[in-house]
LOVOZA-57021 format. One record per residue (C-alpha): residue number from 1; x, y, z. Coordinates in nm, 3 decimals. Example, Ala and Ser with C-alpha at 12.3 -4.5 7.8 and 13.67 -1.06 7.14 Angstrom:
# LOVOZA-57021
[1 [1.230 -0.450 0.780]],
[2 [1.367 -0.106 0.714]],
This chain:
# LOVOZA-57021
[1 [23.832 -25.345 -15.406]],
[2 [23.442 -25.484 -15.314]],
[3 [23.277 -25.565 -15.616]],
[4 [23.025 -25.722 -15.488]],
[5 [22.637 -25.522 -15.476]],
[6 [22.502 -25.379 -15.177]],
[7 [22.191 -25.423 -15.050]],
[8 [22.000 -25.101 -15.024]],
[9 [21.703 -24.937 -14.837]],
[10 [21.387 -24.863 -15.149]],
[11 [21.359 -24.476 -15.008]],
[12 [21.062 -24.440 -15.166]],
[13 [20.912 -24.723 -14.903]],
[14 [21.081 -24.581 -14.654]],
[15 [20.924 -24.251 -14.694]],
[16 [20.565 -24.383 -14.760]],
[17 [20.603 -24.526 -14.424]],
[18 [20.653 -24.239 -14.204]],
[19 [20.439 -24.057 -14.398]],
[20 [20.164 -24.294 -14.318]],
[21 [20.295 -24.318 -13.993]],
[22 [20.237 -23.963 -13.901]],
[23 [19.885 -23.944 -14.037]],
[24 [19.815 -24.252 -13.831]],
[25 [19.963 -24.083 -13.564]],
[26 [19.751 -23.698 -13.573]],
[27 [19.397 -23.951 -13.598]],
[28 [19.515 -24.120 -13.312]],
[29 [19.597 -23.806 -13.107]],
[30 [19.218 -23.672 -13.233]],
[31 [18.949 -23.901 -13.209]],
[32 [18.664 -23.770 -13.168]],
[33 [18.758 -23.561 -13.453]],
[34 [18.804 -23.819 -13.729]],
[35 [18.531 -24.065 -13.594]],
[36 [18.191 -24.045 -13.695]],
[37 [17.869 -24.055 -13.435]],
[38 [17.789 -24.461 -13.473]],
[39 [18.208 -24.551 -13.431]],
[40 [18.214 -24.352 -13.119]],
[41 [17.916 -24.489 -12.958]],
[42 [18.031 -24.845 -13.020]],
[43 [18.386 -24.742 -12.870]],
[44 [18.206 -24.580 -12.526]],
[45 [17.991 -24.830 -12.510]],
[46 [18.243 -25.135 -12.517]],
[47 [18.478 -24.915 -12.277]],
[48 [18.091 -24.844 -12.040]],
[49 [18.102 -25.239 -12.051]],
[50 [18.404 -25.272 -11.854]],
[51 [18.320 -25.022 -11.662]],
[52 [18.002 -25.015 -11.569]],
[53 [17.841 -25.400 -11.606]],
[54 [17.951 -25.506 -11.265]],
[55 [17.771 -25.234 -11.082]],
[56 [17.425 -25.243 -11.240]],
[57 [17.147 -25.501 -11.204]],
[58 [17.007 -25.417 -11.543]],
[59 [17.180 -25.371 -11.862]],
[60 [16.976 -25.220 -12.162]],
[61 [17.129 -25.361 -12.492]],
[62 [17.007 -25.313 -12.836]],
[63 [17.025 -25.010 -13.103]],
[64 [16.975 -24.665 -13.146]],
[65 [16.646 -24.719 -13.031]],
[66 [16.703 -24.868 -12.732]],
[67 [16.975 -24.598 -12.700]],
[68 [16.721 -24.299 -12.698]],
[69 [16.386 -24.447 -12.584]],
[70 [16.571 -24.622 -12.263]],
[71 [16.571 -24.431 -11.956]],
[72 [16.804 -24.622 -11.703]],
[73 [16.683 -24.356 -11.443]],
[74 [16.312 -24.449 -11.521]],
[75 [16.389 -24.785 -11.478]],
[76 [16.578 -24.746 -11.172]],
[77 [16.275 -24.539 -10.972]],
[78 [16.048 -24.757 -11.123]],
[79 [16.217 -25.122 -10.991]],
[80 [16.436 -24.985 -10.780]],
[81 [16.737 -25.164 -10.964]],
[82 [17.037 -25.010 -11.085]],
[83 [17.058 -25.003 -11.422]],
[84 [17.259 -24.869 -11.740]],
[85 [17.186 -24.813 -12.098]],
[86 [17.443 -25.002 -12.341]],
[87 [17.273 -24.996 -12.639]],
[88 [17.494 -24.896 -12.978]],
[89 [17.397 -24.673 -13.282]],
[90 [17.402 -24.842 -13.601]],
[91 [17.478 -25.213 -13.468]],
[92 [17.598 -25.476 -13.714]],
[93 [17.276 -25.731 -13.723]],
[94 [17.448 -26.083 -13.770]],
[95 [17.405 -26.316 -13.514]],
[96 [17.853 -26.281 -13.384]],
[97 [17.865 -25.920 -13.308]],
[98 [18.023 -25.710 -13.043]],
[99 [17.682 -25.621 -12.887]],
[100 [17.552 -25.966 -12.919]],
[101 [17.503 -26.167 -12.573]],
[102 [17.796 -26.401 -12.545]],
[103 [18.032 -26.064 -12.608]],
[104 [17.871 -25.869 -12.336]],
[105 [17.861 -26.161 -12.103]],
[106 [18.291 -26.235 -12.174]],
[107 [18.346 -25.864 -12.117]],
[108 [18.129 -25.796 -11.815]],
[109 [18.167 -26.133 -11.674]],
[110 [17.837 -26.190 -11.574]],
[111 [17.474 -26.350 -11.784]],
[112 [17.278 -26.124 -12.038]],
């Protein structure tokens, strides 16, 4: 006969993780449920970015500000340029952000 311990499974861990796992899950499947305004603007504007950067000749950037007061139709009948509005609600101000020049310029591939 085995006398010898057996390793086994903590079942309370076990069920913690799918437990988180399938709330994880149900925000993933809804996200414009569980996000607030400023976290979905960030995420449509980094996915306009890749998008959208190539295409236009002018690229508004900046914050809510910019968001609302820029008109990239204005700007387009007044210059004739395409152009596309970027900007972020709520953007982190430290000099290394998402929205800051260096990111834009990696993810559209082209200068600020």
């Amino acid at each position: 006969m085995d006398t010898t311990p057996r390793a086994r499974w903590p079942l309370g861990l076990v069920g913690m993780l799918a437990l988180v796992a399938t709330v994880e899950a149900a925000f993933a499947r809804h996200p414009l449920r569980f996000s607030d305004t400023a976290s979905l603007s960030w995420r449509l504007s980094v996915d306009a970015v890749a998008r959208e950067a190539k295409r236009c000749e002018v690229a508004c950037l900046g914050d809510s500000l910019v968001k609302i007061g820029v008109v990239p139709e204005a700007i387009r009948a007044g210059s004739g340029r395409s152009s596309y509005n970027f900007a972020m609600a709520r953007p982190r101000r430290p000099r290394r952000t998402s929205c800051s020049g260096g990111s834009w310029r990696r993810a559209a591939g082209r200068r600020p």
